[in-house]
HTML snippet that shows the backbone in 3Dmol.js (N, CA, C, O; Angstrom):
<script src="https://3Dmol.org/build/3Dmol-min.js"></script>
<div id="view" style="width:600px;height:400px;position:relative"></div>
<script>
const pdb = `
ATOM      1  N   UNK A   1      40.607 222.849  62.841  1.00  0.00           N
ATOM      2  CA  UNK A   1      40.786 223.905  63.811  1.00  0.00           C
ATOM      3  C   UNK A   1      39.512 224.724  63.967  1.00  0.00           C
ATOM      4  O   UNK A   1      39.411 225.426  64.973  1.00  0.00           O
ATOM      5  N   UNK A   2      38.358 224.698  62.912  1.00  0.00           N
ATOM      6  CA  UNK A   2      37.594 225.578  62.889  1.00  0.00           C
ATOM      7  C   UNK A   2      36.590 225.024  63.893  1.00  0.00           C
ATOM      8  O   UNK A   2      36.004 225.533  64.849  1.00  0.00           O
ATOM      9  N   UNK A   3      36.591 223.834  63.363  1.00  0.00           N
ATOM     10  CA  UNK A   3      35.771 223.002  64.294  1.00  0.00           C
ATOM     11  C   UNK A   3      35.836 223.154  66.082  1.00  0.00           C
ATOM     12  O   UNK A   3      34.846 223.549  66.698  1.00  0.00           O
ATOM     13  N   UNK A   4      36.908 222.848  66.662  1.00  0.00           N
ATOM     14  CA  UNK A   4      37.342 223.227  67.999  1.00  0.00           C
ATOM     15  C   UNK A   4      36.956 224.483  68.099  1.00  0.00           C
ATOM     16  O   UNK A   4      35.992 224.811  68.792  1.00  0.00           O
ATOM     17  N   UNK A   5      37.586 225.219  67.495  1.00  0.00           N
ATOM     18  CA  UNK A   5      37.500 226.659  67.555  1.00  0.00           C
ATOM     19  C   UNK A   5      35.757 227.148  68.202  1.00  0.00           C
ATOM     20  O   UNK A   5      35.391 227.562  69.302  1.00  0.00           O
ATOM     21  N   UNK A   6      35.132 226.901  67.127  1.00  0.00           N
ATOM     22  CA  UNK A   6      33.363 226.866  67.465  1.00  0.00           C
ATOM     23  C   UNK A   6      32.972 226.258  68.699  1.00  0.00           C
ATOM     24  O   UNK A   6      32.297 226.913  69.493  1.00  0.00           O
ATOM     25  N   UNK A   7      33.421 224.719  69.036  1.00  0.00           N
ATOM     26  CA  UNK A   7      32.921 224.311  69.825  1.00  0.00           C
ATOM     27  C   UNK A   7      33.450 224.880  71.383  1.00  0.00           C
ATOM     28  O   UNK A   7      32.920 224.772  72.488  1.00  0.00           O
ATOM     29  N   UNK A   8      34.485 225.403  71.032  1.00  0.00           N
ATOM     30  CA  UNK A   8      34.926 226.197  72.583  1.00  0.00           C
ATOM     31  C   UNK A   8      34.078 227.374  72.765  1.00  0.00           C
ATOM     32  O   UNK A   8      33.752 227.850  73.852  1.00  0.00           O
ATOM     33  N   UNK A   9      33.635 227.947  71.208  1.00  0.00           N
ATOM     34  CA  UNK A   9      32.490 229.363  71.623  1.00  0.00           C
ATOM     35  C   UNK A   9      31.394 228.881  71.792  1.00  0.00           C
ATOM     36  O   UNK A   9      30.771 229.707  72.460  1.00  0.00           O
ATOM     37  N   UNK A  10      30.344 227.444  71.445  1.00  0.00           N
ATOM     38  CA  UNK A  10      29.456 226.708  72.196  1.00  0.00           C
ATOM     39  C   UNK A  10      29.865 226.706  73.389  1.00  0.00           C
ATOM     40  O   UNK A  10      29.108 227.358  74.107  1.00  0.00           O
ATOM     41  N   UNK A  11      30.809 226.222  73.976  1.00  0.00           N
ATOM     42  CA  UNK A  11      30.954 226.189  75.248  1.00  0.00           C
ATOM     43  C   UNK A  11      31.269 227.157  76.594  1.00  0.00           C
ATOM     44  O   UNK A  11      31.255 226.976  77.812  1.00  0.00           O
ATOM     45  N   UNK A  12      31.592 228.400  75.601  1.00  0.00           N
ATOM     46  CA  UNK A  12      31.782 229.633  76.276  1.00  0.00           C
ATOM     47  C   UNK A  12      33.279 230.199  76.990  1.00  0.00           C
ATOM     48  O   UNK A  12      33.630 231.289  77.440  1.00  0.00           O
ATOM     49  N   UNK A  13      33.857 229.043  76.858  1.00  0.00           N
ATOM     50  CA  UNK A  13      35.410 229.457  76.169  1.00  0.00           C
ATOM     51  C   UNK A  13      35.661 230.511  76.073  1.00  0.00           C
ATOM     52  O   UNK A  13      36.062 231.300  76.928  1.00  0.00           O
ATOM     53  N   UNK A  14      35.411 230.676  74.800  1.00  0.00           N
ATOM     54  CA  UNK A  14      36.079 231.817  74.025  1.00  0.00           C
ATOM     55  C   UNK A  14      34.821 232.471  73.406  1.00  0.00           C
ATOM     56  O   UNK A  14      33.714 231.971  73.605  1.00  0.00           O
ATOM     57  N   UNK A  15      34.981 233.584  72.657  1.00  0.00           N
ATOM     58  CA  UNK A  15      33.745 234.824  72.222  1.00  0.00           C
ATOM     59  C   UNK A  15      34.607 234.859  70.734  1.00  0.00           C
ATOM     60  O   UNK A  15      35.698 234.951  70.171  1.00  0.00           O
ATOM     61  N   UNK A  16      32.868 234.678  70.595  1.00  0.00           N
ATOM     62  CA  UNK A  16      33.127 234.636  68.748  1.00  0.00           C
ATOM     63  C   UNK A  16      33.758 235.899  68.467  1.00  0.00           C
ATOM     64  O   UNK A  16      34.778 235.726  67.799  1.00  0.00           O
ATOM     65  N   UNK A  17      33.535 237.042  68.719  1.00  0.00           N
ATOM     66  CA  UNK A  17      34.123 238.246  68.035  1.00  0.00           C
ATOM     67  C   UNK A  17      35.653 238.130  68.142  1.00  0.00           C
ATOM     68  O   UNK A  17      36.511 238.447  67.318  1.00  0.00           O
ATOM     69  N   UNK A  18      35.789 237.531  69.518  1.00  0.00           N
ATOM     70  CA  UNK A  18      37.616 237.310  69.701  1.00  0.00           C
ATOM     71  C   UNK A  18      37.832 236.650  68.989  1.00  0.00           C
ATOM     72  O   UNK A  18      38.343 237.386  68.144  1.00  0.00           O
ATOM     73  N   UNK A  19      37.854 235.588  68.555  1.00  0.00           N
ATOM     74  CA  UNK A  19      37.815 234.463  68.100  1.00  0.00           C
ATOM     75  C   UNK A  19      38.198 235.085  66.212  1.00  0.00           C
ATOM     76  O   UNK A  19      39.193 234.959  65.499  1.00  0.00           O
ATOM     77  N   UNK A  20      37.012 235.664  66.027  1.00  0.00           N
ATOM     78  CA  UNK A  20      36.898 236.065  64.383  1.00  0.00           C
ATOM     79  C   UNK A  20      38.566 236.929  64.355  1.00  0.00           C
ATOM     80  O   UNK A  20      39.657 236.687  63.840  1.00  0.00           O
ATOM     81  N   UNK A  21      38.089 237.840  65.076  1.00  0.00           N
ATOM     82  CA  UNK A  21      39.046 239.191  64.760  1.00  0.00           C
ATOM     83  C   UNK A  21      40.777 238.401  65.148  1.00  0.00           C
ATOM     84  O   UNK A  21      41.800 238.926  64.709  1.00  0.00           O
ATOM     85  N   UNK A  22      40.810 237.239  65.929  1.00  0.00           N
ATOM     86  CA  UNK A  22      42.376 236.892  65.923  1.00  0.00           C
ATOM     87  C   UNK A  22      42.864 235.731  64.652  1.00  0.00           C
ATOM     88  O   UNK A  22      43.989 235.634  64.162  1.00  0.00           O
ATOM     89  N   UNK A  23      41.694 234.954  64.331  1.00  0.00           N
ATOM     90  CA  UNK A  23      41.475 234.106  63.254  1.00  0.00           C
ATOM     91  C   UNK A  23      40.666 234.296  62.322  1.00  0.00           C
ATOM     92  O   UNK A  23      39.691 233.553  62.211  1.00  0.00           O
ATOM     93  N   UNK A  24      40.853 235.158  61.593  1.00  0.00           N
ATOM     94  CA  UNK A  24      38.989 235.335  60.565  1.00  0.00           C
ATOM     95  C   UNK A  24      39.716 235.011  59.461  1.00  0.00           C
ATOM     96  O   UNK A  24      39.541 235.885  58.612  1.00  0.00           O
ATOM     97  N   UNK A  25      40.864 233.674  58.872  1.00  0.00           N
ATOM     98  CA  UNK A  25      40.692 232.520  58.468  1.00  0.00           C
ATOM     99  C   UNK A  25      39.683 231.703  58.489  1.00  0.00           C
ATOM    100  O   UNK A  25      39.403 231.175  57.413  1.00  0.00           O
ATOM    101  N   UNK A  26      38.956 231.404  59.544  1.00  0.00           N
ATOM    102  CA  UNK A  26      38.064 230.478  60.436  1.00  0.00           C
ATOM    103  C   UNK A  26      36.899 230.974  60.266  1.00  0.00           C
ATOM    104  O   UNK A  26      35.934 230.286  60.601  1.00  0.00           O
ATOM    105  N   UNK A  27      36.689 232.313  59.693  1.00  0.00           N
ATOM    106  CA  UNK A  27      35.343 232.635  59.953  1.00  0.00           C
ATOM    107  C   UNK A  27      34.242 231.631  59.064  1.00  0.00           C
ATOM    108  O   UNK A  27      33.076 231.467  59.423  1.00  0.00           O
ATOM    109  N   UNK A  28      34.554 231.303  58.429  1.00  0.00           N
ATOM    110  CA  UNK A  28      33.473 230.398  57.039  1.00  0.00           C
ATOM    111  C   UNK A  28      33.356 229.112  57.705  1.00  0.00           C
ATOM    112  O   UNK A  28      32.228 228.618  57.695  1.00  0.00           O
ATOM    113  N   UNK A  29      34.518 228.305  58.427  1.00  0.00           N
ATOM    114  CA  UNK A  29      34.778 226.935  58.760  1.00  0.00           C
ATOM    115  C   UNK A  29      33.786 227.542  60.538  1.00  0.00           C
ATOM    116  O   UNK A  29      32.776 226.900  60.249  1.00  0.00           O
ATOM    117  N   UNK A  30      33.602 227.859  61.209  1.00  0.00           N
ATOM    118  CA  UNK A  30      33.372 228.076  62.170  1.00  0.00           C
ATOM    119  C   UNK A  30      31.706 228.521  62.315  1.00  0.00           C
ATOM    120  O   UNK A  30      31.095 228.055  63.277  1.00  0.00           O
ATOM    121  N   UNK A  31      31.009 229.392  61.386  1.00  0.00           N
ATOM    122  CA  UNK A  31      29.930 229.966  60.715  1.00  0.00           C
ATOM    123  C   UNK A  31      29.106 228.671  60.538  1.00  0.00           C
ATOM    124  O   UNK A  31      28.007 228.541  61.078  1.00  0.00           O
ATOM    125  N   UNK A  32      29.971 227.206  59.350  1.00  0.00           N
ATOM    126  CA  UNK A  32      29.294 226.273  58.952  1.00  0.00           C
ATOM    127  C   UNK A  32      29.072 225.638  60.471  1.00  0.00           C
ATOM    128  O   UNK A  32      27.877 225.424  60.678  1.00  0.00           O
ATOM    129  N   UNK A  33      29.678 225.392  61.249  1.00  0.00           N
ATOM    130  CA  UNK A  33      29.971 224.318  62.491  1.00  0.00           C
ATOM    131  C   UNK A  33      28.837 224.818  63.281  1.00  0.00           C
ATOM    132  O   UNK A  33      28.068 223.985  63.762  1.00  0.00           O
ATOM    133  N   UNK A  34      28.605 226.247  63.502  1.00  0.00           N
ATOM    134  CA  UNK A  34      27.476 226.768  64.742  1.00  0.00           C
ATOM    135  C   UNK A  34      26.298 226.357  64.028  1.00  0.00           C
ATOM    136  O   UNK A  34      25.424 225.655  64.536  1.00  0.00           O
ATOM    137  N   UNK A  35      26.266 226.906  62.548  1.00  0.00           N
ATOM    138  CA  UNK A  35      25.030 226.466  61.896  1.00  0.00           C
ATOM    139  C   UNK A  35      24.252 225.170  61.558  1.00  0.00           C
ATOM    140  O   UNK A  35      23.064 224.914  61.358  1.00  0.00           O
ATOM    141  N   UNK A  36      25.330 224.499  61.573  1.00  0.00           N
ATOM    142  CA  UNK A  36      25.082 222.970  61.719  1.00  0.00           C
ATOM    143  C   UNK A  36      24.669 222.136  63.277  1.00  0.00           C
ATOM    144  O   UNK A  36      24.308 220.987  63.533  1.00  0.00           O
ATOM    145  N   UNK A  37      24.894 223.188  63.998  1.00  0.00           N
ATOM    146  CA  UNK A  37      24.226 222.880  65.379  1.00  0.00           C
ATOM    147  C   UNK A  37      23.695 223.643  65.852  1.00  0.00           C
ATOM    148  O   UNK A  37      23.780 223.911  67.050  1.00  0.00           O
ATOM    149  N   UNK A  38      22.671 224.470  64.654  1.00  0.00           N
ATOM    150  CA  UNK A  38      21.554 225.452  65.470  1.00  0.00           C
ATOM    151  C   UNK A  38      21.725 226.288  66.542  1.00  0.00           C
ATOM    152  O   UNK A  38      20.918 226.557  67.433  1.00  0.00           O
ATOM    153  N   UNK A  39      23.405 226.870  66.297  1.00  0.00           N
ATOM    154  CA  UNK A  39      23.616 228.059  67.166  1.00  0.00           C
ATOM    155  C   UNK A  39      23.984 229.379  66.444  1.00  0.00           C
ATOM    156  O   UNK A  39      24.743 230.260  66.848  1.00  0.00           O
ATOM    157  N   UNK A  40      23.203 229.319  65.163  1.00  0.00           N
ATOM    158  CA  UNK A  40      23.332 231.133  64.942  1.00  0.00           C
ATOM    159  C   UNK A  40      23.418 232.036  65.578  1.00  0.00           C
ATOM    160  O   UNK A  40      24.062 233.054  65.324  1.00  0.00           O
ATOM    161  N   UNK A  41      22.539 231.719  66.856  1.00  0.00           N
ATOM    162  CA  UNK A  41      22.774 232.538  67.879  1.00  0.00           C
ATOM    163  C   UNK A  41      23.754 233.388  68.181  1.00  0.00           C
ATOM    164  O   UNK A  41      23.641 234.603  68.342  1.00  0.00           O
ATOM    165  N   UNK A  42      25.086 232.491  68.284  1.00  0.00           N
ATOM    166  CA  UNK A  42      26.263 232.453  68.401  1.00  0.00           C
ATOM    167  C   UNK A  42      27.148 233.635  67.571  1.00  0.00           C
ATOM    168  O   UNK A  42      28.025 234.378  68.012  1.00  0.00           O
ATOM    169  N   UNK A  43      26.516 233.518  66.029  1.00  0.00           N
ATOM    170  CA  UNK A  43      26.988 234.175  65.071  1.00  0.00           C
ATOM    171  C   UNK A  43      27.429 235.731  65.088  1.00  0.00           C
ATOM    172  O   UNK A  43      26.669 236.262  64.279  1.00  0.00           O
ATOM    173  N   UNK A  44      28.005 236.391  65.443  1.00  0.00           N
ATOM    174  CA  UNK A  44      27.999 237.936  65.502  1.00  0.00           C
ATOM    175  C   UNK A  44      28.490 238.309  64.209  1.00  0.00           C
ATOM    176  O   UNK A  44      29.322 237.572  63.679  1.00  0.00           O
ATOM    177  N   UNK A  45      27.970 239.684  63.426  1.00  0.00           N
ATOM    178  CA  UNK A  45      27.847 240.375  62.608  1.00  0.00           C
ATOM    179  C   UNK A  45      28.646 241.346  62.671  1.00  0.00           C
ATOM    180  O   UNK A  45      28.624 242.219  61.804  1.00  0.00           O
TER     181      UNK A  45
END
`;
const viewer = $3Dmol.createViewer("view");
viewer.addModel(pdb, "pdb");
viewer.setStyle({}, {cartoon: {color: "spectrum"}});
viewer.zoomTo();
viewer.render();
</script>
């Protein structure tokens, strides 16, 4: 799930902060997935 999850906020889907704050289960599984495709970018703090 974390996986999808990320790749819909690569794709602009969905917004990581939404994303964290309705699932932040996901935050670690989702964190590894952007980072593994050089989108820290992505990452919000």
């Amino acid at each position: 799930m974390a996986e999808f999850m990320a790749q819909r906020i690569i794709d602009g889907a969905q917004d990581y902060s939404y994303v964290i704050s309705k699932r932040p289960d996901l935050k670690e599984g989702i964190d590894r997935y952007l980072r593994g495709r050089d989108r820290e970018d992505l990452i919000l703090n």
